[in-house]
gemmi code that builds the backbone of each chain (N, CA, C; Angstrom):
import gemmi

chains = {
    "A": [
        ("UNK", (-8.937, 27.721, -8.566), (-8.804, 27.044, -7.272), (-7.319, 26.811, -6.956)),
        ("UNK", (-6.933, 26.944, -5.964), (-5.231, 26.912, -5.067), (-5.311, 25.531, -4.964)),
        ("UNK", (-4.415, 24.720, -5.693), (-4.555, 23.493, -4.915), (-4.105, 23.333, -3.673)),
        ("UNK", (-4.441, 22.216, -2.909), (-4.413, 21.463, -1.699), (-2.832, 21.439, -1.592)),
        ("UNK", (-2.366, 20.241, -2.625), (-1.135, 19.527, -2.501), (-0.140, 20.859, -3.528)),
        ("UNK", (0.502, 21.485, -3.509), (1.389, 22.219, -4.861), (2.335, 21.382, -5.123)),
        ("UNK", (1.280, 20.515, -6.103), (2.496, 19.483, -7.354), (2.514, 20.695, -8.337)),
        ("UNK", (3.538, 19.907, -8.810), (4.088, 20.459, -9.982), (3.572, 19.351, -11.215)),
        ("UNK", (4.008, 19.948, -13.109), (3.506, 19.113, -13.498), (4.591, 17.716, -13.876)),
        ("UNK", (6.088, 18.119, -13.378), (6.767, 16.870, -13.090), (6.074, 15.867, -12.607)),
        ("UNK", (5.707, 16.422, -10.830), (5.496, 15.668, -10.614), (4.576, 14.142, -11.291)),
        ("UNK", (3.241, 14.996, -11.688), (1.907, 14.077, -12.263), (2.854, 13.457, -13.556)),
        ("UNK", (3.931, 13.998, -14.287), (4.616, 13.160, -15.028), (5.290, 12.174, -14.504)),
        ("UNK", (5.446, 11.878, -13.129), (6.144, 11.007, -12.794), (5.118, 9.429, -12.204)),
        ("UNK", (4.197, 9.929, -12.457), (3.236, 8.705, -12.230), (3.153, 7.424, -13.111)),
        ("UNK", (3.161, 6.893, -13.357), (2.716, 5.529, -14.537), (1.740, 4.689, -13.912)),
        ("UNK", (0.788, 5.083, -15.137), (-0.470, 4.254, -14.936), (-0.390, 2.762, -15.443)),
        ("UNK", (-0.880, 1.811, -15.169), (-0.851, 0.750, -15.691), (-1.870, 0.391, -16.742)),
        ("UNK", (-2.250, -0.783, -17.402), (-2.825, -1.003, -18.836), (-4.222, -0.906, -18.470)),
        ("UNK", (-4.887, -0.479, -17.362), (-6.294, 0.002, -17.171), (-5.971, 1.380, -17.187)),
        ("UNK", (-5.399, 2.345, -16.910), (-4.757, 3.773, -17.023), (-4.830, 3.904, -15.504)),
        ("UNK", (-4.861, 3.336, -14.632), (-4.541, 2.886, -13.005), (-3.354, 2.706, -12.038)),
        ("UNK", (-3.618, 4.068, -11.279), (-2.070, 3.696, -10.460), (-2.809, 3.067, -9.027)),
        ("UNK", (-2.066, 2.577, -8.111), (-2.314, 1.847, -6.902), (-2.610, 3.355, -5.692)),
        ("UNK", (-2.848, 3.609, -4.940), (-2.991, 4.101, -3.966), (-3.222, 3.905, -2.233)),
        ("UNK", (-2.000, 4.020, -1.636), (-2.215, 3.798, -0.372), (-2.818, 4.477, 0.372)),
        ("UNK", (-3.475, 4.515, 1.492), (-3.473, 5.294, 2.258), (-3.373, 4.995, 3.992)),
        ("UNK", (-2.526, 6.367, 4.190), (-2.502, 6.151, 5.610), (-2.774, 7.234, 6.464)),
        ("UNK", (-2.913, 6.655, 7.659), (-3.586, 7.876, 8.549), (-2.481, 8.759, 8.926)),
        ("UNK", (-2.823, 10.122, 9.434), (-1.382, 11.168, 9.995), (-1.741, 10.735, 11.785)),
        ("UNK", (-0.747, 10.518, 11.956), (-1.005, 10.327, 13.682), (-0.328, 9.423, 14.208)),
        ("UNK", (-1.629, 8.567, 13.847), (-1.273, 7.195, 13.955), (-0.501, 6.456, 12.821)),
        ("UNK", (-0.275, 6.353, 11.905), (0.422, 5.785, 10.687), (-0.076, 4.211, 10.134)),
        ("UNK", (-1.984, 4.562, 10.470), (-2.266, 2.938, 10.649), (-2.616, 3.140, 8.569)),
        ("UNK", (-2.253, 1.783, 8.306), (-2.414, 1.427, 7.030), (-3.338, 1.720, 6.984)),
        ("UNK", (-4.392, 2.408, 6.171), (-5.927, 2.434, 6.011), (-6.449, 1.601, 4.803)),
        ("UNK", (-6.385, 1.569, 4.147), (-6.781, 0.918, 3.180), (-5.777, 1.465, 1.681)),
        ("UNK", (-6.045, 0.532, 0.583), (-5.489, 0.567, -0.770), (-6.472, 0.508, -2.013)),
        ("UNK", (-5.998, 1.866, -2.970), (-7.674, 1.387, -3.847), (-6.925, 2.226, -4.980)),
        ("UNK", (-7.339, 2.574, -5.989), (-7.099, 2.751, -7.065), (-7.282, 4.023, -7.722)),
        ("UNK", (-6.783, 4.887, -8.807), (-6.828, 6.149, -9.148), (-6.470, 5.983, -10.983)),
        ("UNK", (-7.473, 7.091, -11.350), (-6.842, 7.201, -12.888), (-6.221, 8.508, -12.576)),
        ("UNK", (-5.689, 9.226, -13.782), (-5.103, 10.492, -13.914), (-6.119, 11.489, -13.516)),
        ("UNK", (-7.627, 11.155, -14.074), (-8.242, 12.329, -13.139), (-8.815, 12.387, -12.090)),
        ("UNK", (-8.251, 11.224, -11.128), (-8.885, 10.978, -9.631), (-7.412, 11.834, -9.019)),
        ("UNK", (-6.488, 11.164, -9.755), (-5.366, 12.099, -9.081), (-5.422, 13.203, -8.881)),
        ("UNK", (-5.529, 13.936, -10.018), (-5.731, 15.464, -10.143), (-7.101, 15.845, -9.216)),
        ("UNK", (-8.164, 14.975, -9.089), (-9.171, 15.570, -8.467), (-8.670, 15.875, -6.717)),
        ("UNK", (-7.868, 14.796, -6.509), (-7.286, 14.405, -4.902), (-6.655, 15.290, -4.679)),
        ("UNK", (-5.714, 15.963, -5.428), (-4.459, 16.750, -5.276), (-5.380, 18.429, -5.042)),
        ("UNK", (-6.073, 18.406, -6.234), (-6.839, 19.886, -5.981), (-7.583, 20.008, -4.958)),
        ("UNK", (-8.560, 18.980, -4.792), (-9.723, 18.952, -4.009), (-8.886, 18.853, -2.308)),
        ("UNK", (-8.257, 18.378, -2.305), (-7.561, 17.507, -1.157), (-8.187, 16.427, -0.177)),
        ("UNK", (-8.890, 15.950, -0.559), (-9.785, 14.621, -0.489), (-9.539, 13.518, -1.398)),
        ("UNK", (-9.224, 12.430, -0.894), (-8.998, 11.553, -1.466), (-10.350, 10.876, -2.643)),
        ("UNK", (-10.288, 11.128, -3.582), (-11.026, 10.593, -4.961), (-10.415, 9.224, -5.508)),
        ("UNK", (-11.140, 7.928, -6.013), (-10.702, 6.854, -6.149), (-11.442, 6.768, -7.539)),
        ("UNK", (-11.196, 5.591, -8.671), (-11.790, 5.423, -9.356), (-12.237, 3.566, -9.225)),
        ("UNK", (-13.639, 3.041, -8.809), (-14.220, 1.876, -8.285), (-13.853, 1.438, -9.525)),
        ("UNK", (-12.896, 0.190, -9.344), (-12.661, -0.718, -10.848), (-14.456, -1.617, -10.455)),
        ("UNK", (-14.794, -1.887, -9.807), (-16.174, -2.335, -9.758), (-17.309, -2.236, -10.064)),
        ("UNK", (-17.383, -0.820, -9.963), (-18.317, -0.093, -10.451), (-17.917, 0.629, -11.541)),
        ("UNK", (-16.425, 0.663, -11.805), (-16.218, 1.164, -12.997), (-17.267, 3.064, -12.910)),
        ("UNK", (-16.354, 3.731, -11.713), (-17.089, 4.966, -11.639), (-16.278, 5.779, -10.860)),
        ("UNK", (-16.503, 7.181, -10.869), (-15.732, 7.719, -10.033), (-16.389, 7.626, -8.841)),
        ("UNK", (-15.372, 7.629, -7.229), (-15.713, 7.264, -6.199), (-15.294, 8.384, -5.086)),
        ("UNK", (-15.925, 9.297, -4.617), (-15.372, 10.207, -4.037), (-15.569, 9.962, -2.379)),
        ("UNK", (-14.889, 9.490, -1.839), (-14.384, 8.587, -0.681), (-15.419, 9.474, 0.074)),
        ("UNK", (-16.171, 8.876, 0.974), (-17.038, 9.672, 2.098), (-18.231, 10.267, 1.621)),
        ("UNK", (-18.519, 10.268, 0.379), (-19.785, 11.418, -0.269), (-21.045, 10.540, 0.074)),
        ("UNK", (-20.357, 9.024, 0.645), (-22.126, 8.074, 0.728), (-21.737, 7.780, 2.307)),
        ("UNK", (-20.881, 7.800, 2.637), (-20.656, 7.164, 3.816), (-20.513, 8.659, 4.919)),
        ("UNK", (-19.638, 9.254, 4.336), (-19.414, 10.623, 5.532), (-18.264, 10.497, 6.100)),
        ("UNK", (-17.528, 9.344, 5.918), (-16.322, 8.953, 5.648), (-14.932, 9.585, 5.162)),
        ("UNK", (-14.680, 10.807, 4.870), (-14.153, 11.440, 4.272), (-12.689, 11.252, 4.357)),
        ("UNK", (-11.639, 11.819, 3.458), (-10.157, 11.524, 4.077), (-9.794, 13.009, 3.373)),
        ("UNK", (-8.445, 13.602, 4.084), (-8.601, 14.855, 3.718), (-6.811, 14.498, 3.948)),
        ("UNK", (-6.253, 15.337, 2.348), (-5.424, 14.892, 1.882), (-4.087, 15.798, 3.075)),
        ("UNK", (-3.468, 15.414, 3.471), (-1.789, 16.281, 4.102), (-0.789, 16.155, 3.645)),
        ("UNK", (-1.011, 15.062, 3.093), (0.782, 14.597, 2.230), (0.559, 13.872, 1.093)),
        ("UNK", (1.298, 14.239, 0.023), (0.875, 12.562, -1.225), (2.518, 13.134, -1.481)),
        ("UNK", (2.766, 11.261, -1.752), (3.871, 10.747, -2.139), (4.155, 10.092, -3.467)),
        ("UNK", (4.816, 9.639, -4.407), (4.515, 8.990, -5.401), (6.161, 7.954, -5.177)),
        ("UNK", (6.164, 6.662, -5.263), (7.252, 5.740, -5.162), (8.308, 5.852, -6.124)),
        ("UNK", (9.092, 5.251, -6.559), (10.667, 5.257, -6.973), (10.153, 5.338, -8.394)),
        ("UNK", (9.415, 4.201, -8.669), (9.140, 3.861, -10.403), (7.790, 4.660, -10.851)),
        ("UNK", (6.940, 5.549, -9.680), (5.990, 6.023, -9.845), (4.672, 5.326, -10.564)),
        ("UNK", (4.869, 3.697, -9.555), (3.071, 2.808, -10.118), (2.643, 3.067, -8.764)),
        ("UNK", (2.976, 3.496, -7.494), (2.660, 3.308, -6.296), (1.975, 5.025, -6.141)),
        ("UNK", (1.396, 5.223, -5.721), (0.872, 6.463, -4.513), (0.702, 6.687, -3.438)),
        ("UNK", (1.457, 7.425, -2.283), (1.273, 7.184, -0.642), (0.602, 8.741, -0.383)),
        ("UNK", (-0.728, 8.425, 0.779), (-1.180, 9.361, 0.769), (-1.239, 9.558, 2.288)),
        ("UNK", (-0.982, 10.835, 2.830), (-1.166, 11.093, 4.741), (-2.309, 11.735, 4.621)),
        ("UNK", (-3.297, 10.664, 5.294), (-4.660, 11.730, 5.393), (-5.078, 11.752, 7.377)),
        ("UNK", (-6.226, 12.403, 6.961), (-6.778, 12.677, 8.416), (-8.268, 11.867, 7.886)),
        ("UNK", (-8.688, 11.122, 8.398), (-9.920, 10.205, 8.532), (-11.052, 10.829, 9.153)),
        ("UNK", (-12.109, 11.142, 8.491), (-13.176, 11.314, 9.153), (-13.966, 10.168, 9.491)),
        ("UNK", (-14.875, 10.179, 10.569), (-15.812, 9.520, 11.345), (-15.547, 8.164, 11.378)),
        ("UNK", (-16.160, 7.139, 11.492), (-15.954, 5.928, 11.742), (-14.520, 5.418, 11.115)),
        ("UNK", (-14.157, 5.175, 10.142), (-13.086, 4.843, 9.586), (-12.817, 4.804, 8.300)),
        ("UNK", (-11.999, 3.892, 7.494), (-11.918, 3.848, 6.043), (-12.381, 2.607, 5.432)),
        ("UNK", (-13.036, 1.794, 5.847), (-13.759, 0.844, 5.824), (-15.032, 0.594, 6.099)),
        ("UNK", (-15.599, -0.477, 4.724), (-17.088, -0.761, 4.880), (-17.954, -1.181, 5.607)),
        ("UNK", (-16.734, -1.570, 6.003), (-17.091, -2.627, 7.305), (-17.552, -2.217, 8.716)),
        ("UNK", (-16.820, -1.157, 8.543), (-16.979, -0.084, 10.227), (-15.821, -0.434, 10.716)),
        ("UNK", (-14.762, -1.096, 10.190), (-13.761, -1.163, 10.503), (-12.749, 0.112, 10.698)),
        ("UNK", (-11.863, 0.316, 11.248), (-10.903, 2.027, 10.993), (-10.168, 1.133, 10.208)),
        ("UNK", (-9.386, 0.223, 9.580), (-8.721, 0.199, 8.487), (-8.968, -1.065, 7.688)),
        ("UNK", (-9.120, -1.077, 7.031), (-9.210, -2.100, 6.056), (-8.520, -3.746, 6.260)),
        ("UNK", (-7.662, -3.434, 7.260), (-6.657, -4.370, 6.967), (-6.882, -4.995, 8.966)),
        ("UNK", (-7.740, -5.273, 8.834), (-8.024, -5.823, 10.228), (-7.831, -7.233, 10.511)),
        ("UNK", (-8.430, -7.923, 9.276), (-8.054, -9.461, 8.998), (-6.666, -9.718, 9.492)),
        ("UNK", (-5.919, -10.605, 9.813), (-4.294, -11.195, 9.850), (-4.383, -12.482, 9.567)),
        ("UNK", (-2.918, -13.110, 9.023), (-3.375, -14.982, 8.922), (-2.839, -14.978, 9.908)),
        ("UNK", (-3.491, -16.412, 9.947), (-3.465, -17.230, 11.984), (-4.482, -16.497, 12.453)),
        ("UNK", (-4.690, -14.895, 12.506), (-5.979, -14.703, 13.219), (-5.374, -13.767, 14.213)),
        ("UNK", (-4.443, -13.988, 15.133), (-3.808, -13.719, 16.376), (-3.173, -12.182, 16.102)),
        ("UNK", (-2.676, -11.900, 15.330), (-1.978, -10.338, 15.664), (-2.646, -9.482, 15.469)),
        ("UNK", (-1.806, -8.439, 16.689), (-2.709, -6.856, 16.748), (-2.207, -6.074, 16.119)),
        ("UNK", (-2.716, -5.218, 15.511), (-2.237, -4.066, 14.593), (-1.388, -3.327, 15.957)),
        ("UNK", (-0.361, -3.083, 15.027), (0.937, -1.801, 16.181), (0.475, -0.789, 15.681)),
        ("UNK", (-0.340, -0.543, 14.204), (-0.142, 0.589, 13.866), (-1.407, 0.410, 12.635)),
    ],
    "B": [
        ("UNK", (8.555, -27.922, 8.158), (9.101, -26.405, 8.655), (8.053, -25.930, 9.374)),
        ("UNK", (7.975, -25.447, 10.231), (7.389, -24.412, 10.943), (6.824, -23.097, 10.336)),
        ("UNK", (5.338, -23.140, 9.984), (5.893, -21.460, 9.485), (5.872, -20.568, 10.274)),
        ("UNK", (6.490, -19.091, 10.051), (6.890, -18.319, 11.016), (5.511, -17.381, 11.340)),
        ("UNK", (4.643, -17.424, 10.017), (3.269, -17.144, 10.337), (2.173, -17.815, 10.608)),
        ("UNK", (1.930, -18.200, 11.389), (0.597, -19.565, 11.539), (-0.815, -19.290, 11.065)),
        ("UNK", (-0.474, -19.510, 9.808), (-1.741, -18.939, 8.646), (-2.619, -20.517, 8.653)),
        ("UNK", (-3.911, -19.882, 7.892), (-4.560, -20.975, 8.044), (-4.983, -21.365, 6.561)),
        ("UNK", (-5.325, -22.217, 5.851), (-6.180, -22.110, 4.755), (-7.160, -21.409, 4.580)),
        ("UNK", (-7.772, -21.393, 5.826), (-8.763, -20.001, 5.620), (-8.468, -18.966, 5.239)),
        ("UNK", (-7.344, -18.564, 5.875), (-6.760, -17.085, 5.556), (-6.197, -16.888, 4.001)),
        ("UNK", (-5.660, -18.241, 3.434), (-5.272, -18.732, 2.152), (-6.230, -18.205, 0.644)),
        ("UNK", (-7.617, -19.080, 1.343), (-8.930, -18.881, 0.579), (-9.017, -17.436, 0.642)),
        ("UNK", (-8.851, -16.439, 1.282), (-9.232, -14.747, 1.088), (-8.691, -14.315, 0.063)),
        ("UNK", (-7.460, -14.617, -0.183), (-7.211, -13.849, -0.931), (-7.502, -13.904, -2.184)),
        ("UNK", (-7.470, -12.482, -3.042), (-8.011, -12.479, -4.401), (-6.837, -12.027, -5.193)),
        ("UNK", (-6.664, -12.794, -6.056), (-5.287, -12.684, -7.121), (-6.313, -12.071, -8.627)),
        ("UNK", (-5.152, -11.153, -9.090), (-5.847, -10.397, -10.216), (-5.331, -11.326, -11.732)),
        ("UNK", (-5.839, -10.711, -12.573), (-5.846, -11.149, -13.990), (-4.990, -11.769, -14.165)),
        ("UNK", (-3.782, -11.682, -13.610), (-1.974, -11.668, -13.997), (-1.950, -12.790, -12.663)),
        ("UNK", (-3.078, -13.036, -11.661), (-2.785, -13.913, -10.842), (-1.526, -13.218, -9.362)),
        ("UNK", (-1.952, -12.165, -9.642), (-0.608, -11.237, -8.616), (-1.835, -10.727, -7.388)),
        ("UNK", (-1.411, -10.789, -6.555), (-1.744, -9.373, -5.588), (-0.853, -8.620, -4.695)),
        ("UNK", (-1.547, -7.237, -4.840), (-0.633, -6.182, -4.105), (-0.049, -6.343, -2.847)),
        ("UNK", (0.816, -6.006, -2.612), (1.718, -6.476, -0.932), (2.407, -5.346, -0.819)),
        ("UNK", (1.777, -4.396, 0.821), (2.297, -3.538, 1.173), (3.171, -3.518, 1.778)),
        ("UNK", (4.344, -3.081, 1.948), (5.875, -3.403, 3.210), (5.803, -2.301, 4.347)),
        ("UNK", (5.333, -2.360, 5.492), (5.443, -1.232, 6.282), (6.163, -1.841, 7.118)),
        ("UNK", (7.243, -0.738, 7.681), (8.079, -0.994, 9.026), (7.589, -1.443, 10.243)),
        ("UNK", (8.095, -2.178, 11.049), (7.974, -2.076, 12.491), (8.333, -1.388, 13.245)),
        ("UNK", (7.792, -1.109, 14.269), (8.048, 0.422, 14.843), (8.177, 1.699, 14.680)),
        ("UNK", (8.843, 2.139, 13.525), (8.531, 3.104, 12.706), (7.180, 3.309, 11.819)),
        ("UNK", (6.454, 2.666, 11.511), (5.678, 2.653, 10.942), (5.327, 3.393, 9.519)),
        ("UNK", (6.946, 3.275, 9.230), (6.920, 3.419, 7.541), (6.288, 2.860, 6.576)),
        ("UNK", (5.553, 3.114, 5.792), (5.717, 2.430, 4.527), (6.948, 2.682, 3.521)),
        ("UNK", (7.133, 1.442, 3.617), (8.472, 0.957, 2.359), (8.433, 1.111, 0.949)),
        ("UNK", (7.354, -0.172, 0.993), (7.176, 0.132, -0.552), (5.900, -0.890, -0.697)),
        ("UNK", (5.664, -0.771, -1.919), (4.641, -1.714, -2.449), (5.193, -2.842, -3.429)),
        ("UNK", (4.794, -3.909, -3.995), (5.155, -4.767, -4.619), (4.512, -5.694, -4.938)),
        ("UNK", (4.480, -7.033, -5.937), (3.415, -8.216, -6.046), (3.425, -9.525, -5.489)),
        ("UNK", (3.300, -9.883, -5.382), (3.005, -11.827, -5.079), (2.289, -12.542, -5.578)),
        ("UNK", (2.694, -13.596, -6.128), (1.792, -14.768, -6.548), (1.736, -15.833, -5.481)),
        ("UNK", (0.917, -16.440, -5.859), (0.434, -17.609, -5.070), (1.260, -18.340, -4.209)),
        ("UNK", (2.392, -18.946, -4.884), (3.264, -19.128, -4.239), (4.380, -17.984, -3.438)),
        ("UNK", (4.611, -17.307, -4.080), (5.464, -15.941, -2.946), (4.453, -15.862, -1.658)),
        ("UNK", (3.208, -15.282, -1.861), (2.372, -15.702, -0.572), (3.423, -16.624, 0.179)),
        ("UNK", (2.903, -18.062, 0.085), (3.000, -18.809, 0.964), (4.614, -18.955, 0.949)),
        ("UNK", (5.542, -18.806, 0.317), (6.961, -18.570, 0.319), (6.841, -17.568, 1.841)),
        ("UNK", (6.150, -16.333, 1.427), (6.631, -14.972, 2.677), (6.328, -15.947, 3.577)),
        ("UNK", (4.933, -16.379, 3.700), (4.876, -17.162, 5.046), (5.197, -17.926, 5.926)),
        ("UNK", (5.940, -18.851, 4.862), (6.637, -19.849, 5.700), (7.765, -19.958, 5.665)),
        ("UNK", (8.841, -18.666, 5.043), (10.129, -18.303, 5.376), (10.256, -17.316, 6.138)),
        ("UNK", (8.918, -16.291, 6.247), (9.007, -15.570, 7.329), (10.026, -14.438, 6.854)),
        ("UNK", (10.265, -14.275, 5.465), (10.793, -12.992, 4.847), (10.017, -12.900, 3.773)),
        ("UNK", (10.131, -11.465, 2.993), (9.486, -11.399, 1.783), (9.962, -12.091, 0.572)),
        ("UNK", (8.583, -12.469, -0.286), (9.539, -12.766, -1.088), (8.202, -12.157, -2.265)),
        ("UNK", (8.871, -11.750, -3.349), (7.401, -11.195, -4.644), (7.956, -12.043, -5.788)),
        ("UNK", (6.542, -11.426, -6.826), (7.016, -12.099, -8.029), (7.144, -10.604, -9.134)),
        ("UNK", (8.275, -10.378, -9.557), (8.737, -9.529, -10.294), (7.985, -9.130, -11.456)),
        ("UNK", (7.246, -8.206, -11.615), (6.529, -8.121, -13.275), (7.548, -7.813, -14.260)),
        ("UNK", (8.799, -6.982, -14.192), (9.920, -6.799, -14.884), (10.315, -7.921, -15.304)),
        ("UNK", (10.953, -8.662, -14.423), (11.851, -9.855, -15.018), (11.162, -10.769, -15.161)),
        ("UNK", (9.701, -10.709, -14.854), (9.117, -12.443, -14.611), (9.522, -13.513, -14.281)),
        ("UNK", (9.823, -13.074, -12.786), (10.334, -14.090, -11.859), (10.436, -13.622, -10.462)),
        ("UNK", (11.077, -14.976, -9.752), (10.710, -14.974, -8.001), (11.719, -13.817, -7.913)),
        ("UNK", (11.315, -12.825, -6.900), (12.347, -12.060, -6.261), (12.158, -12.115, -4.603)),
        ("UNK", (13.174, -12.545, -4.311), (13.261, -12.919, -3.026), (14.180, -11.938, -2.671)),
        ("UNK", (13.627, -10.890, -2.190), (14.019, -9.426, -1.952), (15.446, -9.870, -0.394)),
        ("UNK", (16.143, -8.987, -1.219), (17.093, -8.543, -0.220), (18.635, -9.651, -0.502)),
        ("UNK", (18.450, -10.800, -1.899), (18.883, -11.954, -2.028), (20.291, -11.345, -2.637)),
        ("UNK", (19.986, -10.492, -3.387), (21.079, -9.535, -4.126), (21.613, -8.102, -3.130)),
        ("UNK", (20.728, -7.446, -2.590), (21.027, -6.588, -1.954), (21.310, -6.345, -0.758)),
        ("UNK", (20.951, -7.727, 0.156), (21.329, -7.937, 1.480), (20.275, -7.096, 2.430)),
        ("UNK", (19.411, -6.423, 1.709), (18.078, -6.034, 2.247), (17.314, -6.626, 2.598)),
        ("UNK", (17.630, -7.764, 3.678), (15.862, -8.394, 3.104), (15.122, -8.121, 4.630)),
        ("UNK", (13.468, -8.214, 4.484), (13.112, -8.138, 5.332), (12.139, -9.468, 5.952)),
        ("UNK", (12.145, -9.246, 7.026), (11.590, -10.194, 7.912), (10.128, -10.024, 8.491)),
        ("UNK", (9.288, -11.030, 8.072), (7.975, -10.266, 8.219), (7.700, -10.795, 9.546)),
        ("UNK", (6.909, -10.162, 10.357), (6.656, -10.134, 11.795), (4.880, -10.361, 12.236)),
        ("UNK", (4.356, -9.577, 11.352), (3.020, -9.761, 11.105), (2.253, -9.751, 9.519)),
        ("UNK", (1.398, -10.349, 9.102), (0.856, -10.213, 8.312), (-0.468, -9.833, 8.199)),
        ("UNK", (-1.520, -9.226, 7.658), (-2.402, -9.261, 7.349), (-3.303, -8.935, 5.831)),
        ("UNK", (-4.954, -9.184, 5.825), (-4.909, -9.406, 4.476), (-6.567, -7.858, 4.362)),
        ("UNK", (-6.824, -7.399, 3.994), (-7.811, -6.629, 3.612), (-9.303, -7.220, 3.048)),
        ("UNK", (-9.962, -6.114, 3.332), (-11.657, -6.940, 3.391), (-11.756, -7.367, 2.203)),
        ("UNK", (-11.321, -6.817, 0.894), (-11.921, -7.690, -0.144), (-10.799, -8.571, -0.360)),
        ("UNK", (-9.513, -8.577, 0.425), (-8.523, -10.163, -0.256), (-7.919, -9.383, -1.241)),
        ("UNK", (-7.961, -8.463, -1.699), (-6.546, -8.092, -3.123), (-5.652, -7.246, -2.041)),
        ("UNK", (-5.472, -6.866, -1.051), (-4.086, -6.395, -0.981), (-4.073, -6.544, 0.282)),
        ("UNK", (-2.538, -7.317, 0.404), (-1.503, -7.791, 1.459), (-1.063, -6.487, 2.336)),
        ("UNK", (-0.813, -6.838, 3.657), (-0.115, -5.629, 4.271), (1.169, -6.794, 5.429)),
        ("UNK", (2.045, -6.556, 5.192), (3.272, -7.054, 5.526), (3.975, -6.348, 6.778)),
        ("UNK", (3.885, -6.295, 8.327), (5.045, -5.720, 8.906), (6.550, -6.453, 9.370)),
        ("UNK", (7.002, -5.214, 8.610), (8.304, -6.494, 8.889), (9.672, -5.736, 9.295)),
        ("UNK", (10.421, -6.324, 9.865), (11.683, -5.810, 10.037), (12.898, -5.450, 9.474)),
        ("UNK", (13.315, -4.192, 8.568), (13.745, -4.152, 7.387), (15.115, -3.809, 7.627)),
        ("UNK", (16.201, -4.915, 7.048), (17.845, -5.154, 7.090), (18.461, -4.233, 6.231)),
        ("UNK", (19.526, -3.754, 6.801), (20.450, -3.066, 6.102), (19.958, -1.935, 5.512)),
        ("UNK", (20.316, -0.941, 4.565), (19.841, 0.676, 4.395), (18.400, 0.621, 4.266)),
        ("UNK", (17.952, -0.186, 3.503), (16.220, 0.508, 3.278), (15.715, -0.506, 2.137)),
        ("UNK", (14.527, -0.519, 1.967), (13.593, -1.411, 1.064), (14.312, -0.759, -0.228)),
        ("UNK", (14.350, 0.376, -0.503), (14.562, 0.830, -2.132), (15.841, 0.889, -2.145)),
        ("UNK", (15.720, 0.289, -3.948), (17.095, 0.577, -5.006), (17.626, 1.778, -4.573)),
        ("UNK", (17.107, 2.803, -4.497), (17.545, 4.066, -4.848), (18.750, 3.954, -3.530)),
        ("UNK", (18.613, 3.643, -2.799), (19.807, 3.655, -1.479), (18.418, 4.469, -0.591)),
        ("UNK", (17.477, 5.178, -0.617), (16.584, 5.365, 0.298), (16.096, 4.258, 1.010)),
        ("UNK", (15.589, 4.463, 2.256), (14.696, 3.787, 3.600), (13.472, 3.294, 2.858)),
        ("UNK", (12.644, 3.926, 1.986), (11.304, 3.910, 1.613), (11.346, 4.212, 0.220)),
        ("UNK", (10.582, 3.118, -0.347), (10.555, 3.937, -1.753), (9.745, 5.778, -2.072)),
        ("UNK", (8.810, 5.582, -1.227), (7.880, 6.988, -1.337), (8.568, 8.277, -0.866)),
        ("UNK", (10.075, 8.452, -1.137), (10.853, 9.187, -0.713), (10.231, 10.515, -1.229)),
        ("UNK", (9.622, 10.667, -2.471), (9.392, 11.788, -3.140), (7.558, 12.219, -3.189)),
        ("UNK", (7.746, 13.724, -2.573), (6.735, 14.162, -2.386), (5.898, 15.304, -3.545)),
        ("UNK", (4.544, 14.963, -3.928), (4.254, 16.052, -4.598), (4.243, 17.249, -3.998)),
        ("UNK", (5.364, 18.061, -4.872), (5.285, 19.218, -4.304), (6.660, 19.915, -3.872)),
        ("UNK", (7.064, 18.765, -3.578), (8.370, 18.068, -3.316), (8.696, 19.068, -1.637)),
        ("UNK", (8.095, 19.327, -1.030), (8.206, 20.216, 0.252), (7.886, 19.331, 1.272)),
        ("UNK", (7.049, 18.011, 0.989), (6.722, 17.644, 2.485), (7.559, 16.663, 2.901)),
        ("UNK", (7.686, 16.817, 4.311), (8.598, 15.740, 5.248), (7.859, 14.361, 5.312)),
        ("UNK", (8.524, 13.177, 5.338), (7.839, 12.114, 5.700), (7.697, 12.253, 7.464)),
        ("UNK", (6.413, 12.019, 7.787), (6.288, 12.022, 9.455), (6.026, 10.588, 9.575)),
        ("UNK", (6.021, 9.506, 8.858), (6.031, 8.068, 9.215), (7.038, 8.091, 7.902)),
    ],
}
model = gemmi.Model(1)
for chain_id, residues in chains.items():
    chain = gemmi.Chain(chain_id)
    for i, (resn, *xyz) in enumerate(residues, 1):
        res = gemmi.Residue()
        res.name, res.seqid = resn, gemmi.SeqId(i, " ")
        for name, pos in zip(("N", "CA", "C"), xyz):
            atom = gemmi.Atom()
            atom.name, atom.element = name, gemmi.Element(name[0])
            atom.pos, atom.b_iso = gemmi.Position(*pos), 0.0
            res.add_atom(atom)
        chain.add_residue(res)
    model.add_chain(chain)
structure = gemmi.Structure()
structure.add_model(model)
structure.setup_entities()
């Protein structure tokens, strides 16, 4: 299979997992640049994301692999992955399928604000 | 003092702090709609960002307050806040001083792409 993303294996060396073997993962939409939500990855959700080009998560909740959209239809389809300075962070540009990235029916996760009052710019 | 975010206790009660008592806090730009970087907060940094109305985290390196930008003259100014459906991760927009959120002298920490070919478009 051709991957999606052509990392290299620097790159995936440049990741650091933390003491669950867990890096953080952002994601955001291509377009719009709205925060979508933040969730979690081991080394082989990464590798699954990067090949597959769909974003793959690993549910610390369920303690399972979570392949974003396979229950919902929800899908995110990978365009860009980034990895931060110290490499605990992951930034990902996806394209969002159908309703949004949230359980809620929300399009991003991050709809809540304190005070209540502000609108997402983005 | 006034805070510069008019949060409520309600909004207080959402959030969910992990093992270490930290939660994730995303930095995205205003207007640009960068993401910066990622970083932690405790309980108090929370309500520190809020009612100084800049960031402020709690360092897992040094184990301690980092009140970003105090040393580097970076600091940023948060403009909006909001919090995500399950309460573990912060999303911060804020107005970011002088070269950029990261050490490195970059705008963004997620400067580096797998693959290393793609452009940041946010």
């Amino acid at each position: 299979m051709v991957p999606t993303i052509a990392f290299t294996s620097h790159d995936l060396d440049q990741v650091r997992y933390n003491e669950h073997g867990l890096v953080a993962a952002i994601v955001q939409e291509l377009g719009t640049n709205t925060v979508l939500m933040m969730a979690w990855m081991n080394a082989d959700t990464v590798r699954q994301t990067l090949d597959e080009g769909r974003t793959v998560f690993w549910s610390r909740s369920r303690q399972e692999v979570w392949r974003k959209g396979d229950t919902s239809g929800d899908r995110q389809f990978v365009h860009q992955a980034f990895y931060d300075c110290d490499g605990d962070t992951l930034l990902f540009m996806v394209e969002q399928e159908g309703r949004g990235a949230c359980h809620t029916g929300e399009r991003s996760c991050f709809h809540r604000s304190f005070g209540g009052s502000a609108e997402r710019s983005s």
